[in-house]
C-alpha positions in Angstrom: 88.3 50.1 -59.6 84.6 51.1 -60.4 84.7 49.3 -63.9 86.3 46.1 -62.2 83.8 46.4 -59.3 80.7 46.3 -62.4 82.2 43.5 -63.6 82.6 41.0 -60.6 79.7 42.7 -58.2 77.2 44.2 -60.7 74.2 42.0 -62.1 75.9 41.2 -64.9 79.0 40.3 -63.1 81.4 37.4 -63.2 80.8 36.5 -59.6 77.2 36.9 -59.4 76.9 34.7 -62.5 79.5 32.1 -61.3 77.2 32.1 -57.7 73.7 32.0 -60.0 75.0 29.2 -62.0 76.4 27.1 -59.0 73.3 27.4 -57.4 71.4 26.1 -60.6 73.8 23.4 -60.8 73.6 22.4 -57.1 69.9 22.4 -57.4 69.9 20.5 -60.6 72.0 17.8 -59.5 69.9 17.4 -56.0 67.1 17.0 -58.4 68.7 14.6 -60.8 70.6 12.2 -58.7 68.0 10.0 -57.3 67.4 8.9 -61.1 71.4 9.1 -62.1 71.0 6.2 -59.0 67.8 4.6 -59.9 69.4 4.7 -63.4 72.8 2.9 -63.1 71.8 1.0 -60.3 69.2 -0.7 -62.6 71.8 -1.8 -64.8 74.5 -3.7 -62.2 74.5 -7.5 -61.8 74.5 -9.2 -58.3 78.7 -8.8 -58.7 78.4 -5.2 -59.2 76.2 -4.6 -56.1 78.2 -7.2 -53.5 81.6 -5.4 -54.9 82.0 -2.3 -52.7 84.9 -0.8 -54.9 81.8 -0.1 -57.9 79.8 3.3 -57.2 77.9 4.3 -59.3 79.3 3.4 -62.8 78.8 -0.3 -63.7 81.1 -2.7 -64.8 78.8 -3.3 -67.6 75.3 -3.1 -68.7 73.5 -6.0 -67.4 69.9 -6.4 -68.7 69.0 -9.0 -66.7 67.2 -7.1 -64.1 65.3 -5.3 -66.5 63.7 -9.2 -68.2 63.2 -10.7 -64.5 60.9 -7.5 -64.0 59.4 -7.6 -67.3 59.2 -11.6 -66.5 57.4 -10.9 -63.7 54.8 -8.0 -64.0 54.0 -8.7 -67.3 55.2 -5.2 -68.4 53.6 -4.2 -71.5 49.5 -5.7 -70.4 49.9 -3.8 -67.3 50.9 -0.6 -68.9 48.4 -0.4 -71.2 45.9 -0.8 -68.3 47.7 2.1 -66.1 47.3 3.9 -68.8 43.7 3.2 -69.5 43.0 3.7 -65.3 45.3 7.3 -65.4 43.7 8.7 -68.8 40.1 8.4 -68.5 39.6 9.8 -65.2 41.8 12.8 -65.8 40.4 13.5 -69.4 37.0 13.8 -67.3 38.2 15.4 -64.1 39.4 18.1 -66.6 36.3 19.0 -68.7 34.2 19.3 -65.4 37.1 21.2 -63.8 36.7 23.3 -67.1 32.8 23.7 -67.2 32.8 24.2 -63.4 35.2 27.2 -63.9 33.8 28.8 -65.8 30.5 28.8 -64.6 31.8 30.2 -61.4 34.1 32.8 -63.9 31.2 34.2 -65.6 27.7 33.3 -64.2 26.9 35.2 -61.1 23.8 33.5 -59.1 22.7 33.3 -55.4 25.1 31.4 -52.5 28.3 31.3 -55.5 30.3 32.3 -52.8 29.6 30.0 -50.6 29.3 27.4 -53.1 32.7 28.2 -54.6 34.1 28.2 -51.0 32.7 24.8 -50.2 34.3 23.4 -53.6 37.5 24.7 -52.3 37.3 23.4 -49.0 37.0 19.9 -50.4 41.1 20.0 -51.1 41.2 19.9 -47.7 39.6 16.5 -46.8 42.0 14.1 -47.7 40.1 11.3 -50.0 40.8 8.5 -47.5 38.5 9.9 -44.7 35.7 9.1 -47.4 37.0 6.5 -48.4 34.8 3.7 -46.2 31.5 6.1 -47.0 32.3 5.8 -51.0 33.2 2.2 -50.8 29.9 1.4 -49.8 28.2 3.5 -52.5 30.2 2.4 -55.0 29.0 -1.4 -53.4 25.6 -0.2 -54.1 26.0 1.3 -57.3 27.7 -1.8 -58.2 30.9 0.1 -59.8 33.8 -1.6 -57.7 36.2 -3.3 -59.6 35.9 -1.3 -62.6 37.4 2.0 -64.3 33.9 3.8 -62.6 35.1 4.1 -59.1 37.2 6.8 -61.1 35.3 7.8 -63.7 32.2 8.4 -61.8 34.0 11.0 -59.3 35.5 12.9 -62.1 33.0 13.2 -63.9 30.8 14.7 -61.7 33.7 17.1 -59.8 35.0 15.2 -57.2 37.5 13.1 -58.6 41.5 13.1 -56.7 42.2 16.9 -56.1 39.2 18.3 -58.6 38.9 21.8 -56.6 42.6 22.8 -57.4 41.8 22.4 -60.9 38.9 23.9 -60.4 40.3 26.9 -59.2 42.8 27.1 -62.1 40.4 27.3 -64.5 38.7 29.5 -62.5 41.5 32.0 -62.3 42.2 31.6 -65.9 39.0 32.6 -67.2 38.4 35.8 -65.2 41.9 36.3 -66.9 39.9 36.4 -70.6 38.4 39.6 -71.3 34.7 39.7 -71.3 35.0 41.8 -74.3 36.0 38.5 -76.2 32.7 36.8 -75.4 30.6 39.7 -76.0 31.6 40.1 -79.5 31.0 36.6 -79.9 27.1 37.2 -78.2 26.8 40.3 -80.8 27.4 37.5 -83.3 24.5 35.3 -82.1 26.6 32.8 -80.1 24.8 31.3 -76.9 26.7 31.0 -73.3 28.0 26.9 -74.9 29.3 28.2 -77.7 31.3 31.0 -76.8 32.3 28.4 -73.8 33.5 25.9 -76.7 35.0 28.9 -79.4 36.5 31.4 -77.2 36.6 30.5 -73.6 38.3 27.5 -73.3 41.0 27.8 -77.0 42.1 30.3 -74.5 42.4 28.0 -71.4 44.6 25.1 -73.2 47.1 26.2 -70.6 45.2 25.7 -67.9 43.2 22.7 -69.7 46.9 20.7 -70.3 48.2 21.3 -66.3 45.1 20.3 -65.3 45.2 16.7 -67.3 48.9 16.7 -66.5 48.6 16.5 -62.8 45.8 14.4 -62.9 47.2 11.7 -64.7 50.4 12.1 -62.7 47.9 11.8 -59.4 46.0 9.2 -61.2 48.7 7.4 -62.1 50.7 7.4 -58.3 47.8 6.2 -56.6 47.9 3.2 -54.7 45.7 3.4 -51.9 42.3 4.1 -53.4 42.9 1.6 -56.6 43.9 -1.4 -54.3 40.6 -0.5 -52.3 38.2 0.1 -55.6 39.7 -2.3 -58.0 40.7 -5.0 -55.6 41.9 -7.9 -58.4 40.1 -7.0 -61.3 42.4 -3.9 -62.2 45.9 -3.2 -61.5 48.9 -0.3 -62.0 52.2 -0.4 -62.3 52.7 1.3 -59.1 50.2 -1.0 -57.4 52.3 -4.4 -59.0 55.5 -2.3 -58.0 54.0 -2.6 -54.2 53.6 -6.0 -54.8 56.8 -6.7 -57.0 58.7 -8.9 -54.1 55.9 -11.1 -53.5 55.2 -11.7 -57.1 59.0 -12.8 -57.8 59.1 -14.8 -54.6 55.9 -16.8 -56.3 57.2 -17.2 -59.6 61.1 -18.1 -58.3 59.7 -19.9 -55.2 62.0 -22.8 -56.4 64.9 -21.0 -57.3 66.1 -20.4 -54.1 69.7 -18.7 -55.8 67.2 -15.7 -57.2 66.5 -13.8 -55.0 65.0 -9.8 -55.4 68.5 -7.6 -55.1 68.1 -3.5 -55.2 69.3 -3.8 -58.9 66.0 -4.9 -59.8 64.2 -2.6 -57.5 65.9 0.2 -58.8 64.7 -1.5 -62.8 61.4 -1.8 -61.7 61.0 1.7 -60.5 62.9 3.3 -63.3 60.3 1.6 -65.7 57.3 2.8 -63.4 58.4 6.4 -63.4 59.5 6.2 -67.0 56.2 6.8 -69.0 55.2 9.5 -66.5 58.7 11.4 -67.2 57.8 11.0 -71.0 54.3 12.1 -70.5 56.2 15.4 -68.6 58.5 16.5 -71.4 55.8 16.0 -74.0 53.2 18.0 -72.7 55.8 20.8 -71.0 56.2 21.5 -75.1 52.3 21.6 -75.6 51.9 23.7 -72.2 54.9 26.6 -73.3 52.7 27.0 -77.4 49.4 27.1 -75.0 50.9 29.9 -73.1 52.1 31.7 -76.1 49.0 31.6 -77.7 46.9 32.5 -75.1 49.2 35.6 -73.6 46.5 38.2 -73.0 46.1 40.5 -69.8 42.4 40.1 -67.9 40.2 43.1 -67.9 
């Protein structure tokens, strides 16, 4: 009884397995389904969606939904752009983040306390309380409607949720021994060098969640962009917002086509698709960074 008791009770039992891999599944498949549905939804004509005997699984794969979206976003101009709105931001918002860091990991000068406190605090404030304050300096700078309402704000710390990426780097560079950067002083390297050679090849963890997030916020965010770009820049999330009055101005007299959830469900899939790319491509980069850089702190 004590053997059989081992093997269905113990850790390595067959019914705490079973109950570990049922809750994995259960979890997995709460997490997958809204795609499985944005997924096969995307691809079901106007039949498939009126006929209530078709779940899920389509009759076939109908593609129209997918060319009246592409018809009428302009798919491929307007992703370029997102791309070009979500990368440079975030490629500057993580360099600061890193330099900032760092400086707070290593230097030690009067009020960093404080100062690191008040950086922190800043995750707080949610960015539309300033948003009417910025919009009128970025009037007066003369950067609305262009890629610097974004770029200016990351570059100098405060772009969309700098201070948590701030504090990542922060954390990951009083992780590096300070015997590292020493030997590299012994070998005449000044506090920009050792930054560049030692202190931040061993942040590429950090460094590649940093940029991930930040183009993932970046790239989500429709509120300030519609305020700071107005018409002279768009998303694909922003024309995703504005998807049903686009079609209703390019179809206006087709009264017969009309925006069904097939197409929503296409439009969104196609929105969310480069980000999920994005995901599994730099999940690869972030596990090697972690390898590589798998050293205990001091």
């Amino acid at each position: 009884m004590t053997k059989f008791k081992k093997r269905m009770l113990g850790t390595d039992g067959f019914l705490v397995k079973s109950y570990i891999y049922l809750t994995l599944i259960g979890v997995g498949f709460v997490f997958l389904f809204p795609l499985i549905y944005m997924l096969t939804y995307s691809f079901k004509s106007l039949e498939d969606l009126l006929n209530f005997t078709v779940n899920l699984v389509p009759t076939s794969l109908y593609l129209g939904n997918y060319q009246r979206y592409f018809e009428v976003i302009n798919f491929f101009p307007r992703l370029l752009e997102t791309f070009y709105i979500a990368v440079v931001p975030s490629l500057l918002q993580t360099a600061i983040a890193a330099i900032i860091g760092y400086g707070f990991a290593r230097f030690n000068f009067f009020g960093k306390k404080l100062l690191l406190a008040i950086v922190l605090a800043t995750f707080i404030i949610p960015p539309q309380v300033l948003v009417i304050p910025r919009f009128i300096l970025f009037n007066d700078l003369g950067i609305l409607e262009s890629i610097m309402a974004y770029a200016l704000p990351a570059a100098l710390g405060q772009g969309i949720n700098s201070a948590i990426f701030i504090l990542i780097f922060y954390q990951t560079f009083r992780l590096i021994p300070k015997a590292l950067e020493e030997a590299a002083q012994l070998d005449g390297a000044g506090h920009l060098r050792i930054f560049f050679s030692v202190g931040l090849p061993l942040a590429g963890s950090a460094a590649i969640v940093a940029f991930l997030f930040s183009f993932v916020w970046y790239w989500n965010e429709t509120f300030l962009a519609a305020i700071y770009f107005q018409n002279a820049l768009t998303t694909l999330p922003l024309q995703l917002q504005r998807f049903v009055e686009s079609f209703n101005e390019l179809f206006a007299r087709q009264p017969d086509v009309n925006v069904n959830e097939g197409l929503e469900m296409a439009g969104t899939l196609l929105t969310t698709l480069p980000l999920l790319v994005m995901y599994f491509v730099m999940q690869r980069w972030f596990v090697e960074s972690v390898d590589k850089s798998g050293i205990a702190g001091e």
